[in-house]
ZAVO-793735 format. One line per 5 residues: number of its first residue (from 1); their letters; for each residue y, x, z of C-alpha. Coordinates in pm, whole numbers, plus 50000, padded with zeros to 5 digits. Last residue first. Layout:
BEGIN
NUM) a) Y X Z | ...
REM end
This chain:
BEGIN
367) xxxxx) 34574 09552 43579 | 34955 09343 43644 | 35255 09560 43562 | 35612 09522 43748 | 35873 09637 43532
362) xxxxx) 36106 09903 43453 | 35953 09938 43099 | 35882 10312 43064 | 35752 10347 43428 | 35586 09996 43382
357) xxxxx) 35398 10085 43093 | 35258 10436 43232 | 35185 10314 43609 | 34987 10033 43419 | 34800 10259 43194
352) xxxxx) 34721 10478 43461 | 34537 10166 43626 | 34357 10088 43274 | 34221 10441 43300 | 34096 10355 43623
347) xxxxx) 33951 10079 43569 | 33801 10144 43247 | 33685 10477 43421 | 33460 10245 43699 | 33319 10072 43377
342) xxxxx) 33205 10420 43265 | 32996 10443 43568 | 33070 10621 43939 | 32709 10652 44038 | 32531 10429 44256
337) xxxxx) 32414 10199 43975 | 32062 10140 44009 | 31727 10178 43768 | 31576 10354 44048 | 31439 10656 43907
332) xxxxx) 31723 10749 43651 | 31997 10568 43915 | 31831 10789 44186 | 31887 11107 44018 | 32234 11006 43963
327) xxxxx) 32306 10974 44307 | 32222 11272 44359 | 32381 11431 44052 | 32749 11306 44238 | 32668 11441 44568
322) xxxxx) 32602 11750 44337 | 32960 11728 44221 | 33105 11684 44573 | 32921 12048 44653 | 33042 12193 44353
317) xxxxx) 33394 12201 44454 | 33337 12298 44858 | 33102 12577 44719 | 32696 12633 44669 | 32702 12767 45006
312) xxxxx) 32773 12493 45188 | 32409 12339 45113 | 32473 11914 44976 | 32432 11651 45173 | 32716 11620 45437
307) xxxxx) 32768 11236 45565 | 32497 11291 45757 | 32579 11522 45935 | 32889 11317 46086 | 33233 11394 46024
302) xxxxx) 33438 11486 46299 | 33695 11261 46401 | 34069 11435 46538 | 34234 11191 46766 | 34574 11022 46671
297) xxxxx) 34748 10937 47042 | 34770 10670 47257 | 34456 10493 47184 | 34508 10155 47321 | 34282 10012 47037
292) xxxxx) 34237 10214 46776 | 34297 10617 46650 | 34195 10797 46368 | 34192 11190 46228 | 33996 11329 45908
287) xxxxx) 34058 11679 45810 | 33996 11799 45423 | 33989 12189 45385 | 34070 12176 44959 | 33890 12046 44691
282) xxxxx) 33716 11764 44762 | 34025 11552 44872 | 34247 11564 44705 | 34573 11740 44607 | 34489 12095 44822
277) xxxxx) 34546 12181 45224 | 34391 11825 45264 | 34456 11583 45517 | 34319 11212 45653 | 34469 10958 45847
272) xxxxx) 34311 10666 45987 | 34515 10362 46217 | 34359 10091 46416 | 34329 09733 46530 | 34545 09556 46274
267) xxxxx) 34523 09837 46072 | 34716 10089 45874 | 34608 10390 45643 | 34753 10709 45608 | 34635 10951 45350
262) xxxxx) 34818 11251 45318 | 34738 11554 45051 | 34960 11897 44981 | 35155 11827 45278 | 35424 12077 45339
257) xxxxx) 35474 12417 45167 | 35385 12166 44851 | 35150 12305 44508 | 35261 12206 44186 | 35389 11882 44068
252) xxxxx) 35497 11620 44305 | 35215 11252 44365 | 35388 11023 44544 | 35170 10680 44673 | 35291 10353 44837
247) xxxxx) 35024 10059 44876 | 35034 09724 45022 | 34670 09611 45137 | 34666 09246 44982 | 34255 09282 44959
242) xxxxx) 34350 09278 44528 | 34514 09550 44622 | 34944 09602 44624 | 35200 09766 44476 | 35399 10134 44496
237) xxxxx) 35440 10427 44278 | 35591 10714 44248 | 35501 11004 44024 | 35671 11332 43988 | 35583 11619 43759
232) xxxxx) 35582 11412 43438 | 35424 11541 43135 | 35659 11719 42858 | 35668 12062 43050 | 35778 12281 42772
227) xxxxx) 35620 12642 42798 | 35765 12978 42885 | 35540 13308 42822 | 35450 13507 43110 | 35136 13582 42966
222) xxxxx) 34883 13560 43256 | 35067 13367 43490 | 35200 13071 43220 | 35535 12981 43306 | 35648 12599 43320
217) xxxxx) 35921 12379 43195 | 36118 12108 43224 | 36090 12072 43595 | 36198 11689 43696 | 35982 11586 43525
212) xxxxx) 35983 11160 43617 | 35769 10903 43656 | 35851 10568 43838 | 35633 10297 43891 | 35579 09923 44014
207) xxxxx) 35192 09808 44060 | 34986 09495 44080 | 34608 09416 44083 | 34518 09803 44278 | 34156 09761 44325
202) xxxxx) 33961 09700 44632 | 33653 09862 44835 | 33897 10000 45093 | 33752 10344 45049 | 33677 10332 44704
197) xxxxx) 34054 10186 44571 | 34152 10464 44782 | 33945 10741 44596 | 34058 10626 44236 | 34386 10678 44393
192) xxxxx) 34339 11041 44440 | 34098 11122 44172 | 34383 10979 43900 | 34681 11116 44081 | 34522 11456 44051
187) xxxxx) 34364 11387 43712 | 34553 11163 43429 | 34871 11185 43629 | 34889 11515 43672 | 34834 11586 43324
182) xxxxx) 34505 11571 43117 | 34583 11297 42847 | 34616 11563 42558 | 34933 11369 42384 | 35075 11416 42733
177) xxxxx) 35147 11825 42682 | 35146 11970 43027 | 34779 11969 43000 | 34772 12195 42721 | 34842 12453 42979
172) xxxxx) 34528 12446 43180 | 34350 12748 43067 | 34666 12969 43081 | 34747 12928 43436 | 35050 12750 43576
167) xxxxx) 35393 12860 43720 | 35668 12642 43829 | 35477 12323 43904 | 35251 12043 43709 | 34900 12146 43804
162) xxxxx) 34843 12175 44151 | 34918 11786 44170 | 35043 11778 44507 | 35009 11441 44732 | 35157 11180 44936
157) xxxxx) 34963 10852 45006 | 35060 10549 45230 | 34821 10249 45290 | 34902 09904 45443 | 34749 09611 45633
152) xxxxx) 34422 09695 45650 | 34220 09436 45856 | 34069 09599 46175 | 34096 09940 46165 | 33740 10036 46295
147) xxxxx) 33645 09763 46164 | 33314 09864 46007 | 33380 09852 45665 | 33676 10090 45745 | 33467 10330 45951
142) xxxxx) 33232 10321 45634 | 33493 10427 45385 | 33631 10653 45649 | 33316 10871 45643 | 33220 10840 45280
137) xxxxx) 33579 11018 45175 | 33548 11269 45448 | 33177 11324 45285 | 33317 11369 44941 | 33141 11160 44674
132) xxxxx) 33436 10963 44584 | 33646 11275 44502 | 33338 11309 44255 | 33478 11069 43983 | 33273 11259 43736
127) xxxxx) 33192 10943 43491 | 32838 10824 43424 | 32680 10675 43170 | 32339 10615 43188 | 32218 10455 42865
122) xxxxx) 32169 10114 42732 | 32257 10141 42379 | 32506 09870 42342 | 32604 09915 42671 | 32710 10298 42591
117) xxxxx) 32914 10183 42333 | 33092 09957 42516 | 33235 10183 42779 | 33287 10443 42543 | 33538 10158 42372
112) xxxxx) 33701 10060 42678 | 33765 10427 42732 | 33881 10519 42396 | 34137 10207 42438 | 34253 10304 42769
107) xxxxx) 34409 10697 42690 | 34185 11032 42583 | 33863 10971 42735 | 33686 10998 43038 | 33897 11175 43262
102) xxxxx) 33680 11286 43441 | 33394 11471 43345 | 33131 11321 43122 | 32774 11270 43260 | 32578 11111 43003
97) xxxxx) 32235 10961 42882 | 32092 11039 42528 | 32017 10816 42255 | 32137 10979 41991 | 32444 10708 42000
92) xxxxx) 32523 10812 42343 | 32537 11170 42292 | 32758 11152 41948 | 33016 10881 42157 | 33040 11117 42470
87) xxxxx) 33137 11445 42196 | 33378 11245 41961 | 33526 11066 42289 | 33531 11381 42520 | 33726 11621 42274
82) xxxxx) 34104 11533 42385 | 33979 11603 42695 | 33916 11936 42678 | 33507 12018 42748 | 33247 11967 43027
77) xxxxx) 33029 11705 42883 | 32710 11659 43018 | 32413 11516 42797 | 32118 11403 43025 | 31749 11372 42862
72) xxxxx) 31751 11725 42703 | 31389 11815 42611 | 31387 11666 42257 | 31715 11903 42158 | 31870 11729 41911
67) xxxxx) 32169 11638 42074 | 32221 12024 42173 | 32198 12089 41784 | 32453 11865 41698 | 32671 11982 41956
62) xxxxx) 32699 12304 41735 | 32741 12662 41887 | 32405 12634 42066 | 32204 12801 42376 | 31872 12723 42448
57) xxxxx) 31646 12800 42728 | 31867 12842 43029 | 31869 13180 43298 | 32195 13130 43418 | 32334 13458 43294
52) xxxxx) 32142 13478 42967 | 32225 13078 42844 | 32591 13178 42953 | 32573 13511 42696 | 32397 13376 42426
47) xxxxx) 32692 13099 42436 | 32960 13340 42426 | 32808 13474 42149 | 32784 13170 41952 | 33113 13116 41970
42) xxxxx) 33189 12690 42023 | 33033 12699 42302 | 32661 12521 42385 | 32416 12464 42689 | 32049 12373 42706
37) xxxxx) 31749 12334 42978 | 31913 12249 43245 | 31624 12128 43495 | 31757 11861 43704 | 31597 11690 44066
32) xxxxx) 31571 11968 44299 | 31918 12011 44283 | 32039 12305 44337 | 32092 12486 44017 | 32259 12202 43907
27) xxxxx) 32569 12181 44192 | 32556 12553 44100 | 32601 12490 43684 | 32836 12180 43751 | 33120 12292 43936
22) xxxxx) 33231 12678 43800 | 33075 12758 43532 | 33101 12390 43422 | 33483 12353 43517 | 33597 12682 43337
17) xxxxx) 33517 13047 43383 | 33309 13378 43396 | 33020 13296 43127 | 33190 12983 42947 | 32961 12643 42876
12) xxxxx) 33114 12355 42684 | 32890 12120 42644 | 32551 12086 42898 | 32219 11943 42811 | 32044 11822 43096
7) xxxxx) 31679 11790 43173 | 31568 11551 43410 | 31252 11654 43689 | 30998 11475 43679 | 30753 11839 43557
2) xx) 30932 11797 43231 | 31152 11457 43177
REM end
């Protein structure tokens, strides 16, 4: 650490686009706690040309190099996922801590063993579950824990998964192929239910699926060209916490003239709902509304100040991915765990899993 402040490594840097350019880089820039010091991509000149924009000491083609690098104490890893476990698994075993964008790995069993790898060498390992980091997220989280539903009886999700409908840009067409583990189901669905299980501090323990594409393919915007659309476009689900909350949950390809996100919830004393004009929260304008008691009618809540952490002007995306940093600046000081972890991807991944096996098996599955 130079001057206490943590310097971080980043994979997969791109000038004018992509998740790092677009989430991580600001959400960096202001913190007060990181310093990046390095970034790679895979042409060199493309790399020159990131380190020069955003003002960063070295640039790399080759991971190796980045891992090297005695001034980079965080690794982040920005890439494809079908690249994450090579990439997470080289960072850990130099000895480096990591952030590694959701999802973690490419199916359960590279999960489970990230997860174990980076006991083995004791590192921070943290997973960008940042829908969990979103202030509407926080807010009803804490309403819930304070009764303002009473006991939660039920919850009932509908969302979009951006991805997954007619047309789709270039950048994210490998993720209609499922062999890449990045469809909607890996990452929509994924950030959506990840963010129940964190508001009602429970985990789905039983679940009954269906998954279906009902497009079978897609156009890419800036070719035109027509490409198979092998991952599933709809996903239904329904089963129950380990609270014994019942849950329901559709996730449609694409982008809905309706409701794009929905979260109702349903109390013994109350009832929370809570929108978003995109498929999860964090992304999109995200409205929180709630009523108890004799309440007649759902009111809107606003969220209070301190709920919101990071400057507006950074962006709505990379603000929920510097809530994420914070908390990882405190885990480096602190020694805690506030941060999503790689045993909070275990459970997730193991979730999708479920939905997976009992789609193709037409039975119940137990995580």
């Amino acid at each position: 650490m130079e001057n206490g402040k943590i310097g971080v490594g980043i994979i997969g840097v791109h000038p004018s686009r992509g998740w790092a350019m677009t989430a991580h880089l600001p959400a960096l820039q202001a913190s007060p706690d990181f310093k990046i010091v390095a970034l790679t991509n895979s042409d060199p000149t493309m790399a020159e040309e990131s380190a020069l924009k955003f003002n960063v000491p070295y640039a790399f083609q080759l991971h190796e190099d980045l891992l090297a690098c005695p001034d980079v104490d965080l690794v982040v890893v920005t890439v494809k996922v079908p690249y994450h476990f090579e990439l997470v698994s080289a960072a850990i075993r130099a000895g480096k801590s990591v952030y590694c964008e959701w999802p973690l790995a490419n199916g359960l069993q590279e999960a489970v063993e990230l997860e174990q790898l980076a006991k083995k060498y004791k590192v921070h390992a943290v997973v960008g579950l940042q829908s969990r980091t979103t202030p509407e997220v926080n807010f009803i989280r804490d309403l819930i824990r304070d009764g303002y539903v009473g006991e939660v009886l039920s919850v009932s999700l509908i969302g979009s998964g951006m991805i997954g409908g007619a047309m789709i840009p270039e950048q994210f067409a490998y993720t209609l192929n499922p062999k890449n583990g990045a469809g909607m189901i890996n990452v929509a669905f994924a950030h959506a239910i990840d963010a129940v299980g964190y508001v009602l501090n429970s985990e789905l323990s039983e679940v009954m699926a269906t998954l279906d594409s009902r497009r079978k393919t897609a156009q890419v915007i800036e070719t035109g060209a027509i490409v198979a659309m092998e991952t599933p476009d709809q996903i239904v689900i329904n089963g129950k916490m380990k609270s014994g909350c019942v849950v329901s949950a559709h996730f449609r390809g694409g982008l809905s003239r309706g409701s794009n996100f929905r979260l109702e919830i349903n109390g013994t004393q109350g009832d929370l709902i809570v929108t978003s004009s995109l498929g999860y929260p964090g992304l999109g304008e995200t409205k929180v509304q709630g009523a108890q008691g004799e309440d007649a009618a759902m009111q809107n809540l606003d969220v209070p100040q301190k709920y919101i952490t990071a400057n507006a002007d950074i962006g709505i995306i990379a603000m929920t991915v510097f809530n994420n940093y914070a908390l990882l600046a405190t885990d480096f000081k602190s020694g805690t765990k506030t941060t999503p972890t790689f045993a909070d991807a275990v459970i997730l991944h193991r979730l999708i899993n479920a939905v997976e096996q009992s789609a193709a098996t037409g039975s119940r599955q137990y995580t």
